[in-house]
N, C-alpha and C positions, 0 to 999 in steps of 0.2 A: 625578581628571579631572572637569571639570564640562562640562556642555554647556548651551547656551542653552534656554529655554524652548518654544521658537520648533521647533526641530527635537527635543525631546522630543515635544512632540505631533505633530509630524508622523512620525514613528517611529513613533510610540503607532498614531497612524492606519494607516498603512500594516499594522502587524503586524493588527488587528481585521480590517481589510477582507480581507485575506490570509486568516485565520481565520474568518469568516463565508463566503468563497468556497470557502473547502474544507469547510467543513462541508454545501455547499449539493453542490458536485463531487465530492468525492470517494465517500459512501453513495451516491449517484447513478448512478457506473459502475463501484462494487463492485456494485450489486444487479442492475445490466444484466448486467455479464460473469460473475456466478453463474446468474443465468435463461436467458444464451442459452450456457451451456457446451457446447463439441459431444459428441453423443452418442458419439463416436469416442475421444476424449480419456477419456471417463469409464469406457468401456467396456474399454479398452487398459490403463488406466491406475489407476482408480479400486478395488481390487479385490486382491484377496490375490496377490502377499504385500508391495506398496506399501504397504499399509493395514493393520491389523488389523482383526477382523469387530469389534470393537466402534467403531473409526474410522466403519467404512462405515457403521453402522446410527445411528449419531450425527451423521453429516456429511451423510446423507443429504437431510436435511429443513434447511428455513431455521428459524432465523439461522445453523447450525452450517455450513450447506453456502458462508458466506463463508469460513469457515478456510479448506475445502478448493482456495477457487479464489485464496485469499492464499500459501498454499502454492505452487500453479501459478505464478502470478508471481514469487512468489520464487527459485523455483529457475527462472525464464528469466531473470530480472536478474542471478543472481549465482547458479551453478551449484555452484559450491565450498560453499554452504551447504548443498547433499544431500547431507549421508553416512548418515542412520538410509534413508529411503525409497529412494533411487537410483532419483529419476524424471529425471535429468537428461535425458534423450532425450524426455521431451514433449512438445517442439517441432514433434518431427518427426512427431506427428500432429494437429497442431495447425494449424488456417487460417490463414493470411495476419492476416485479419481479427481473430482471435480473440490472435493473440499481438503484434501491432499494440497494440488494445485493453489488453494486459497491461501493455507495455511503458508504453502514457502512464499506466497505473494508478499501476503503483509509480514513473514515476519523478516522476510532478506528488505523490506524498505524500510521496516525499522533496524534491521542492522546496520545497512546500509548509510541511513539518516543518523543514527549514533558515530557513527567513526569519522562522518567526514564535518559533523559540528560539535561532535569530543576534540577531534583535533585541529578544530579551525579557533575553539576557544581556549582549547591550551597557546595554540601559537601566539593567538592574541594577548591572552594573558601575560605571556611570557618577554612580552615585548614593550610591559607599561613600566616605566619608570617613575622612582616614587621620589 
């Protein structure tokens, strides 16, 4: 399958600009919803036997303490992925605001991660000769 030149680089463009926008948004409000985590959530939740003492004393401090709030979103997008921690109930002390916040985290990085290797495997594809 070949494609015109014309809408290669407009592909090409769209995937960069997509990829500079998430590079700029997303470390953006990872490092907001790591700095304003509520003290309720970390307190309830963050802490044996969720954690191990070497989790806690590592996750503590930045840059490690994104894991812990990548974690949090993870298990509110898609719960079925806690089975070692069984924090699935973290919502429920979790703010409005704060699980809002989770929600657009992970799901603009999985938009995000869809369009820019939807269309880096179309390009690719599109460019193998048989």
């Amino acid at each position: 399958m070949s494609i015109s030149q014309e809408l290669f680089d407009h592909l090409f463009l769209v995937m960069m600009i997509t990829a500079m926008g998430g590079l700029l948004w997303l470390p953006t409000i990872w490092s907001l919803l790591t700095f304003l985590t509520p003290k309720k959530l970390l307190d309830t939740y963050f802490k044996e036997p969720y954690f191990t003492q070497g989790e806690i004393i590592f996750m503590s401090r930045f840059p490690l303490s994104l894991l812990r709030t990548g974690m949090f979103a993870g298990v509110l997008l898609l719960p079925s992925l806690d089975k070692k921690r069984n924090i699935r109930d973290c919502y429920q002390v979790m703010p409005t605001w704060y699980r809002l916040g989770l929600k657009l985290f992970m799901i603009s990085n999985l938009l995000i991660s869809s369009v820019i290797f939807g269309i880096l495997f179309f390009l690719l594809l599109s460019h193998i000769e048989k």
